[in-house]
C-alpha positions as CSV (number, residue, x, y, z in Angstrom):
1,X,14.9,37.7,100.2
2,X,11.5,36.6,100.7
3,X,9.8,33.5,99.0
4,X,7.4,35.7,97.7
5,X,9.7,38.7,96.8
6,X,11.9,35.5,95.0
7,X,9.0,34.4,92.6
8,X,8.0,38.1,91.7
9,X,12.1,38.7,90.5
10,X,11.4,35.5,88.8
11,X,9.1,36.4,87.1
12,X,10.4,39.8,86.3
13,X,13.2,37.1,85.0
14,X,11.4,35.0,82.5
15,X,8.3,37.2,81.6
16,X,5.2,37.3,82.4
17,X,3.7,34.1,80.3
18,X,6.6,31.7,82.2
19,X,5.3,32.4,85.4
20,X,1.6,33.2,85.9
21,X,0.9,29.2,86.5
22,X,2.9,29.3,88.8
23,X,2.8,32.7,91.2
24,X,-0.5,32.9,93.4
25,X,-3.1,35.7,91.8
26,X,-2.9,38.9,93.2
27,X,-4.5,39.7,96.9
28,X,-6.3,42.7,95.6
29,X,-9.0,43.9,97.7
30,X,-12.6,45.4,96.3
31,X,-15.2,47.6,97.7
32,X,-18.1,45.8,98.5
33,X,-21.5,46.0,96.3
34,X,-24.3,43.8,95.0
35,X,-26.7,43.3,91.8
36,X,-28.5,47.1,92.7
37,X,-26.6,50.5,90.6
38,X,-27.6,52.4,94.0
39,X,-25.0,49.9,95.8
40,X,-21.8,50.7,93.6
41,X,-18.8,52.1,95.2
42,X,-17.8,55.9,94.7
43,X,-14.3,54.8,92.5
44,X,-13.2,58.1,94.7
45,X,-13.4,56.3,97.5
46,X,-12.9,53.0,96.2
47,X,-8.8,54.6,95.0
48,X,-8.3,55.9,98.5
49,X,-9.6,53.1,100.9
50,X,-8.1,50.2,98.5
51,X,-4.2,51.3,97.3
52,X,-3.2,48.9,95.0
53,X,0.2,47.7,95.8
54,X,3.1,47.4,93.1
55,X,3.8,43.5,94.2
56,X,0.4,43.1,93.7
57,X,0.0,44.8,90.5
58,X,2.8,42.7,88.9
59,X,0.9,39.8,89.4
60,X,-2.1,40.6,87.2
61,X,-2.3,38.8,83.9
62,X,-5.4,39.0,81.2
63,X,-6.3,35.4,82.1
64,X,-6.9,36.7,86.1
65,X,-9.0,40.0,85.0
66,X,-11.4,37.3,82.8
67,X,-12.0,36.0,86.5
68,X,-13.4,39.4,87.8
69,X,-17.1,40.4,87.5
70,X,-17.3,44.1,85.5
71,X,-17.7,45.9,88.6
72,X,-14.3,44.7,89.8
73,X,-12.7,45.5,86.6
74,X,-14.3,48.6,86.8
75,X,-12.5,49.4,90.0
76,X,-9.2,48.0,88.6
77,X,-9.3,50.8,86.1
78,X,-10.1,53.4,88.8
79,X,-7.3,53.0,90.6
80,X,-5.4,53.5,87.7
81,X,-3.6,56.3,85.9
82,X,-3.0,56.6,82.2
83,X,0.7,56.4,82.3
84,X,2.7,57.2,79.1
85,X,1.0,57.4,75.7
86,X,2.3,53.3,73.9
87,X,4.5,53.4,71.4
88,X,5.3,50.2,69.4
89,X,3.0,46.7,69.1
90,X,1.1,45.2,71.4
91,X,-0.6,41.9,71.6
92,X,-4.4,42.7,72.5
93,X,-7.1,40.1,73.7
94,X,-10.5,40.4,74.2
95,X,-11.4,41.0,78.0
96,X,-15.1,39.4,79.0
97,X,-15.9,39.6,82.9
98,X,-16.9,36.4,84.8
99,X,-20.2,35.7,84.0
100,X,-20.6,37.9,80.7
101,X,-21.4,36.1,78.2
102,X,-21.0,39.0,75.4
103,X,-22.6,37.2,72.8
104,X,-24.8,40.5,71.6
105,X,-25.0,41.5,67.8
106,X,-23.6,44.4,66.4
107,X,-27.0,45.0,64.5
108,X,-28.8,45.3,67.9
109,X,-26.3,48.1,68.7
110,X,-26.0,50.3,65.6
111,X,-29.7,49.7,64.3
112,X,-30.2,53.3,64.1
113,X,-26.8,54.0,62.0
114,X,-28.3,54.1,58.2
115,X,-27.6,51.1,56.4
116,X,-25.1,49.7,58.9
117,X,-27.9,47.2,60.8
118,X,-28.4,45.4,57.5
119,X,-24.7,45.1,57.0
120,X,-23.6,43.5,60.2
121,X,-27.4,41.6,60.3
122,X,-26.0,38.3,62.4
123,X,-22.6,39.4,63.2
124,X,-21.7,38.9,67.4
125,X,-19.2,41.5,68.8
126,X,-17.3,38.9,70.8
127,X,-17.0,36.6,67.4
128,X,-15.8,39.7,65.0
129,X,-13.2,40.4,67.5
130,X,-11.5,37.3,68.0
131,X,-11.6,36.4,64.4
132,X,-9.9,39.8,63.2
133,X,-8.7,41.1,66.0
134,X,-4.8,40.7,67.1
135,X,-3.7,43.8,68.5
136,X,-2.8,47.7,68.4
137,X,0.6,49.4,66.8
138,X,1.2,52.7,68.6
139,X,3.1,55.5,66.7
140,X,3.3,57.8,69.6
141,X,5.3,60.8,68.0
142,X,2.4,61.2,65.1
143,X,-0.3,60.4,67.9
144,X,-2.0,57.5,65.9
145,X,-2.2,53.6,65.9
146,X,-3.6,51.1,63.5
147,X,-5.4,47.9,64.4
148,X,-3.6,44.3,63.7
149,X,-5.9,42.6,61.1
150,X,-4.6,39.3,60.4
151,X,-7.8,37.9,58.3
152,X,-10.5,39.8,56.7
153,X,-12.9,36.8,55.1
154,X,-15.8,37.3,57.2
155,X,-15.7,41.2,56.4
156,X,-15.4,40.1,52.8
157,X,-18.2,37.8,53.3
158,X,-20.7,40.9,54.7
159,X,-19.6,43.0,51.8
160,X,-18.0,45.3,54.2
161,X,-14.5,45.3,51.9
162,X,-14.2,46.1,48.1
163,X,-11.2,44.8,46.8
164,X,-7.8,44.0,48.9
165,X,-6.3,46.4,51.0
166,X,-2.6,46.2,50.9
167,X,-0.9,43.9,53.3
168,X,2.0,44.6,55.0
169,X,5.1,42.2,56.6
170,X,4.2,42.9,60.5
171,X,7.0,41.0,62.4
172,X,6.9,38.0,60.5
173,X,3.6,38.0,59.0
174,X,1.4,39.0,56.1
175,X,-1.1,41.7,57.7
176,X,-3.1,44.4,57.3
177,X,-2.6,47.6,59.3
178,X,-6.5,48.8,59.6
179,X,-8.6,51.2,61.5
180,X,-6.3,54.0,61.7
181,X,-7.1,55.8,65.4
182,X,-6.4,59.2,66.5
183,X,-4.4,59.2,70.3
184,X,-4.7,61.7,72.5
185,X,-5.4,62.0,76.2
186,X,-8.7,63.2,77.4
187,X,-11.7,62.4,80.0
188,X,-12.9,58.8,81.0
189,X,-16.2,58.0,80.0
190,X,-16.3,55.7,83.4
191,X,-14.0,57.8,85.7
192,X,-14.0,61.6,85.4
193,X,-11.1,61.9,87.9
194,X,-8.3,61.5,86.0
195,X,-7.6,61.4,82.4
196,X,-7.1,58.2,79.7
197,X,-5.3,57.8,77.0
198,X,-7.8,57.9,74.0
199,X,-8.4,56.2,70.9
200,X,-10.6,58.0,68.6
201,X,-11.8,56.7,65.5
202,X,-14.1,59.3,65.0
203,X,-12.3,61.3,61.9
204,X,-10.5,58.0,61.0
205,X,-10.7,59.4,57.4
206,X,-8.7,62.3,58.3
207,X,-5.4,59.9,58.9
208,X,-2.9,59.1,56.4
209,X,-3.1,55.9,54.5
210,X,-7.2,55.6,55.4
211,X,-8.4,53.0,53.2
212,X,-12.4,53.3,52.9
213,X,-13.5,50.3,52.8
214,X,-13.4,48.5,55.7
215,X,-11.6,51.7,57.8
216,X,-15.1,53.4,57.2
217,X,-16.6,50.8,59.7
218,X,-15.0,52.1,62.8
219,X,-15.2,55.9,62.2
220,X,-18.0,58.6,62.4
221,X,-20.4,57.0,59.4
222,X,-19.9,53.5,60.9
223,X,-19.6,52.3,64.8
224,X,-18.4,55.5,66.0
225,X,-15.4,53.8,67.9
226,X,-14.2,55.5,70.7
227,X,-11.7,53.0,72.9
228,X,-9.6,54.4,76.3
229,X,-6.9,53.0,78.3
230,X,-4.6,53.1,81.4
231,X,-1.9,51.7,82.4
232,X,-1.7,48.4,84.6
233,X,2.1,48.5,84.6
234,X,4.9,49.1,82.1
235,X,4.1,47.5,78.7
236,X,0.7,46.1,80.0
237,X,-2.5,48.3,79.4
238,X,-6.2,47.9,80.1
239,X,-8.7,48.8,77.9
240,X,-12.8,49.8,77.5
241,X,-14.1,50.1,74.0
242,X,-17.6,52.1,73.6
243,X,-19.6,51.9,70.5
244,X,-21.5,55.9,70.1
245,X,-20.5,56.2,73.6
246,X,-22.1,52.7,74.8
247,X,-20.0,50.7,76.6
248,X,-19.5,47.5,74.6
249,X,-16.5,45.7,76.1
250,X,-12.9,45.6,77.6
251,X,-9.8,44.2,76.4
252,X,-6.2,44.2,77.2
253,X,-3.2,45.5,75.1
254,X,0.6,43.5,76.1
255,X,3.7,44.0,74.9
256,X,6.3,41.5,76.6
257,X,9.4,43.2,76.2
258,X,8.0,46.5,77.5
259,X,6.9,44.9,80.6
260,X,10.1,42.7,81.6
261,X,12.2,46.0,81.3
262,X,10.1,48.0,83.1
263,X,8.4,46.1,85.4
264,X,11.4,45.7,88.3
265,X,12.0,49.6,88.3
266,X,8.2,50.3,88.5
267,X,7.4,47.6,91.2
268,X,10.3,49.0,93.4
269,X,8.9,52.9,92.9
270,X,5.5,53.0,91.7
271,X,6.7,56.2,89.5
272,X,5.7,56.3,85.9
273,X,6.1,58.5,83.0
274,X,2.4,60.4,82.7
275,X,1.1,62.2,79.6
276,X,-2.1,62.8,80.4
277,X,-3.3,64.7,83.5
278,X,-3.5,62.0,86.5
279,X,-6.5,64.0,88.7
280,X,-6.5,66.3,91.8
281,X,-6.9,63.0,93.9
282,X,-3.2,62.0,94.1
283,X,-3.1,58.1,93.5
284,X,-2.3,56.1,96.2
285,X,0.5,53.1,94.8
286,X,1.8,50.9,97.5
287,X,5.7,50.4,96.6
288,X,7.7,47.2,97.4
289,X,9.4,47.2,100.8
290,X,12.8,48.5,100.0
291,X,12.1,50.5,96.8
């Protein structure tokens, strides 16, 4: 066996976290462009001329996508399918490109919502995340999720909660299960070619155990959050989040026990379970010698 194919099994070993200090980044090669919208790559052409290889996708962790301008995370998610609709918790963390600073304010974004630019006067979209922010639960068969809120005092403090929602014992912890999210698949808004899985909080109020204050703030009277994902590998998904259709950031969704089960099948065959509909271009996935 290899020195590199040794590190990978390694890794596959001991999980993701163990090893990411110490396996090289992945060699994953990008269309060319520059500052200019005219010079950005057809992502058709981008999937077919750049394959990404399964060795090489088993190497990308959250911490090397913060390295990548947008326009190379862009063409990460091209090249990618949706894979199976989650089921189950996943760790999420906010996703900001090299050299984005996303320090914009929610008011500047929703000023023409009625009453919700006073609300969220002085809030900043990167802050509000990684202050309430922990994650996504999946329940695939009833094709929802709920958010991971672990502290709501600086909703409180904009008078965007009345009362206390109930908290819940999440593995370990006191949380609250917010933002309820309908899942299905359905169309990019970056790349037509293929379907995403979707996370539509549009009709938020139509799920069971919607609790109006603060779930109201994500659905169709509030930000009109509309998130999509696809799958990196097994367990590991990436993530855009549009606010009314505006993109507004990305983020990642990990669940480490998916990924170490998964992840030595998947890098040996490049098959996957898809639910959604993966395009008429076929994608191209580069499996490990051998598999």
């Amino acid at each position: 066996m290899s020195a590199r194919n040794l590190a990978l099994s390694l890794c596959a070993a001991l999980g993701l976290a163990a090893c990411s200090k110490d396996v090289p980044p992945p060699n994953i090669a990008f269309a060319p462009w520059d500052k200019a919208y005219a010079s950005k790559q057809d992502l058709a052409q981008v999937d077919y001329a750049h394959p990404l290889s399964t060795a090489e996708i088993a190497r990308i962790t959250p911490e090397w996508l913060a390295t990548l301008d947008q326009e190379q995370i862009d063409q990460i998610y091209a090249r990618l399918t949706a894979g199976p609709i989650p089921d189950g918790a996943f760790d999420g963390k906010i996703l900001l490109p090299r050299g984005g600073t996303g320090k914009f304010r929610l008011s500047e974004i929703v000023g023409g919502f009625t009453g919700m630019g006073l609300h969220l006067k002085g809030l900043v979209l990167e802050d509000v995340g990684e202050t309430l922010w922990r994650g996504k639960v999946f329940y695939r068969n009833e094709r929802v999720l709920r958010n991971r809120i672990e502290d709501l005092s600086l909703l409180k403090k904009m008078g965007l909660v009345k009362g206390d929602p109930a908290k819940m014992n999440f593995e370990g912890k006191e949380t609250w299960l917010l933002f309820p999210a309908k899942l299905y698949c359905g169309q990019s808004l970056l790349d037509a070619r293929r379907e995403s899985i979707i996370i539509d909080y549009f009709f938020t109020d139509e799920i069971a155990g919607y609790q109006e204050n603060p779930d109201f703030l994500a659905g169709r009277r509030g930000l009109r959050v509309r998130d999509e994902i696809r799958m990196i590998r097994p367990g590991f998904y990436l993530g855009r989040a549009y606010l009314d259709k505006a993109f507004a950031l990305n983020f990642t969704l990990y669940n480490k026990a998916m990924d170490e089960q998964g992840r030595d099948a998947f890098v040996k065959t490049g098959r996957v379970q898809e639910d959604c509909w993966s395009g008429t271009q076929p994608r191209k996935v580069l499996a490990a010698a051998g598999g």
